[in-house]
C-alpha positions, 0 to 999 in steps of 0.5 A, a space after each residue: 307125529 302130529 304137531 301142534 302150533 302155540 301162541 303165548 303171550 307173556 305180560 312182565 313189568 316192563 316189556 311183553 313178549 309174544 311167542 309163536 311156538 310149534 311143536 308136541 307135548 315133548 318138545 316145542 320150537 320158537 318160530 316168532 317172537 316179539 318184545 315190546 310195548 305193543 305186544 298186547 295189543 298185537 295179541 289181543 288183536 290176533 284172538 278175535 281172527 283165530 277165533 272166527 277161523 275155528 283155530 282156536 282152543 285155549 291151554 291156559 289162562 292167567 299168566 302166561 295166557 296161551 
């Protein structure tokens, strides 16, 4: 069974939230999350290095943005 890891990043009215999931189609766990106001930043600072590593194929965009 071949397992695949997510990063989800979820925008609310007042916190954020940063979520690193594994997991198949069927059933994911969390293994980090984090709250806060910088949640954002951190997210938008790890694409670009996902990114360049080849690591990277988006599911989803809009909200939530995976």
């Amino acid at each position: 069974m071949e397992e695949t890891y997510y990063l989800i990043f979820k925008s609310g009215k007042e916190k954020s939230e940063l979520l690193f999931n594994i997991g198949t189609k069927d059933r994911t766990s969390t293994l980090l999350r984090l709250k806060g106001r910088k949640t954002k930043e951190t997210f938008n600072k790890i694409l670009p290095i996902l990114s360049k590593a080849g690591c990277i194929t988006p599911l989803q965009t809009g909200n939530p943005k995976i």
